[in-house]
C-alpha positions as CSV (number, residue, x, y, z in Angstrom):
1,X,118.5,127.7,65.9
2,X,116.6,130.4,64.1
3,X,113.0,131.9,64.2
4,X,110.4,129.7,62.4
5,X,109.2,131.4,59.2
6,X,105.7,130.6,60.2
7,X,105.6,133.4,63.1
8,X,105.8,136.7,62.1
9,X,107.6,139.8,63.7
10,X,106.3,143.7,63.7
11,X,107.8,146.3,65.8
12,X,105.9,149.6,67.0
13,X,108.2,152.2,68.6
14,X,107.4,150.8,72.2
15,X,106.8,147.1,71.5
16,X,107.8,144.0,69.7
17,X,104.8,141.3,68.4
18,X,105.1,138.3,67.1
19,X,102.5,136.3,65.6
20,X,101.8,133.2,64.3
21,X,101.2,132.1,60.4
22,X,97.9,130.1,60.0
23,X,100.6,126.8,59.4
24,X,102.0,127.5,63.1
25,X,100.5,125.0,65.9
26,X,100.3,128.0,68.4
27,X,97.7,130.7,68.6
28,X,98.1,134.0,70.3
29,X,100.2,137.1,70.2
30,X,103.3,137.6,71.8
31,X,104.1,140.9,73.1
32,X,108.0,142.0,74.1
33,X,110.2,145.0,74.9
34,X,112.9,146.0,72.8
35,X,115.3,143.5,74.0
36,X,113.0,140.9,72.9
37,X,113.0,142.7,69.9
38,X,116.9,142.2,69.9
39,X,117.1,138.9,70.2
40,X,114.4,138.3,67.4
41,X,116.8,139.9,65.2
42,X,119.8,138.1,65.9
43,X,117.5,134.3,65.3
44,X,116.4,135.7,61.8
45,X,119.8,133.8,60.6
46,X,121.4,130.4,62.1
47,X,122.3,131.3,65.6
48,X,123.5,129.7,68.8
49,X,122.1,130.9,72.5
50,X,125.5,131.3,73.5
51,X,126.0,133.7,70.7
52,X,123.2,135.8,71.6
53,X,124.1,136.3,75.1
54,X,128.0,137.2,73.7
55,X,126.8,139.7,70.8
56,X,124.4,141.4,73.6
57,X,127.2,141.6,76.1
58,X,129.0,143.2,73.6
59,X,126.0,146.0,73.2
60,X,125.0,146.2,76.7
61,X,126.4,147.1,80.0
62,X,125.4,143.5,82.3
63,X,127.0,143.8,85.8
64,X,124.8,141.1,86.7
65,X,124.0,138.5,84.3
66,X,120.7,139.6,83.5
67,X,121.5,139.4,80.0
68,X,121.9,135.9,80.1
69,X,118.8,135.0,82.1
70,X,116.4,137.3,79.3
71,X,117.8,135.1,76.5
72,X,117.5,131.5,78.2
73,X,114.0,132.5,79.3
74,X,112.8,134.2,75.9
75,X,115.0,131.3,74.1
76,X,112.8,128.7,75.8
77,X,109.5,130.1,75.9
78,X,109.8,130.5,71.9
79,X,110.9,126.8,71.8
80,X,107.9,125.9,73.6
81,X,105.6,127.5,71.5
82,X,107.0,125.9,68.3
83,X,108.5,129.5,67.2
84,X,112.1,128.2,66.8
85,X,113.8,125.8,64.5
86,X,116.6,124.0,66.1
């Protein structure tokens, strides 16, 4: 899965946005944090969900699997928008 080249990311220092190309179905910003921002990056190439979750575990102390939970949950709210390519 990767990000679909009709939805466009900027980052500010504080904040990640995406937003959708005229060619997207959806309309409307979406606002993140810098994690977001993280996993945005890592679905600019071919990447699995599983893959995410191992490369941020690798960055980030998660004592409690709250690592996993952000991706499945930012993972399927940008599916259901139409922002990733399977």
């Amino acid at each position: 899965m990767k990000l679909n080249k009709n939805f466009l990311v900027h980052k500010t220092k504080k904040e990640v946005i995406v937003v959708p190309s005229g060619k997207a179905e959806f309309s409307g910003v979406i606002n993140g944090n810098e994690t977001f921002g993280v996993i945005l990056d890592f679905l600019k190439k071919d990447i699995t969900e599983d893959k995410i979750i191992a490369e941020m575990q690798k960055m980030y102390s998660d004592d409690n699997g709250q690592i996993e939970k952000d991706v499945k949950m930012t993972v399927s709210k940008l599916k259901e928008i139409g922002a990733i390519d399977d």
